[in-house]
C-alpha positions in Angstrom: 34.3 7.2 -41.9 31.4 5.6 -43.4 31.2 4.1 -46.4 27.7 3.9 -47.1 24.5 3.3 -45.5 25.1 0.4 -42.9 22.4 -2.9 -42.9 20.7 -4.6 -40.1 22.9 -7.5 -39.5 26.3 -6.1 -40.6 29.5 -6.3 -38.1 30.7 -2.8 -37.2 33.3 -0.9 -35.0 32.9 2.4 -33.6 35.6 5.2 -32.6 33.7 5.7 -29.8 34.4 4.3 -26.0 33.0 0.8 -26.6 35.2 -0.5 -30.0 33.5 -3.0 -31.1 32.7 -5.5 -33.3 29.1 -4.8 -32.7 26.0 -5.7 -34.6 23.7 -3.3 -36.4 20.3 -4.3 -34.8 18.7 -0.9 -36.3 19.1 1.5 -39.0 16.9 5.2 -38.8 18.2 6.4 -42.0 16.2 9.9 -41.0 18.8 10.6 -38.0 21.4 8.4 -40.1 21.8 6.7 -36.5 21.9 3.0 -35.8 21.4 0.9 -32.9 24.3 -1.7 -31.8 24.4 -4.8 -29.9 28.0 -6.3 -28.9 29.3 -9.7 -29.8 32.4 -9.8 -27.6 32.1 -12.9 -25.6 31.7 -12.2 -22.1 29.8 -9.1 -22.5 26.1 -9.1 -21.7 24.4 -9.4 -24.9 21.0 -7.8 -23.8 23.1 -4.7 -24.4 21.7 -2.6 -26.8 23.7 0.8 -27.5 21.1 3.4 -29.5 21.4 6.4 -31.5 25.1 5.7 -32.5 25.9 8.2 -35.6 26.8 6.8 -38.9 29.9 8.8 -39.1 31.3 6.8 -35.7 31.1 3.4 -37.9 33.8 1.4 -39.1 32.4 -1.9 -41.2 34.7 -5.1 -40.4 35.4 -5.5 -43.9 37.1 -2.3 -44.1 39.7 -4.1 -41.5 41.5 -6.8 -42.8 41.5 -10.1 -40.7 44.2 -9.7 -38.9 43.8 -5.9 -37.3 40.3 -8.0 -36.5 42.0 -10.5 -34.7 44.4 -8.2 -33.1 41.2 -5.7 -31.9 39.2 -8.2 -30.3 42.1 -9.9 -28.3 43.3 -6.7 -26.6 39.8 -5.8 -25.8 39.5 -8.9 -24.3 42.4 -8.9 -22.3 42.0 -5.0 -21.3 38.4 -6.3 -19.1 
């Protein structure tokens, strides 16, 4: 689902459990893993979720603004 080879700093979404929009905090291109932090507000942001696969992300700009929009208000109202 990837695109290409995601950035420190970059807003992503992941098909797995958590959603997103998350931020890449670190890139191991060996594994092609990342580490994500959420940005929801609300959510504790000492959270770091590690070894997330490449092939799970889904960068924001591949959304367009609305299906953003949309995404982050039902995951706030499904807490």
């Amino acid at each position: 689902m990837t695109k290409g080879v995601p950035r420190i700093g970059d807003l992503v979404f992941t098909q797995a459990k958590h959603g997103g929009p998350f931020l890449v905090v670190a890139v191991y291109a060996d594994q092609q893993t990342v580490d994500l932090r959420p940005v929801k507000p609300g959510k504790q942001m000492n959270f770091t979720d590690r070894g997330v696969p490449w092939s799970t992300l889904r960068f924001a700009d591949e959304e367009d603004a609305s299906q953003v929009a949309a995404r982050i208000v039902k995951e706030a109202t499904e807490q």
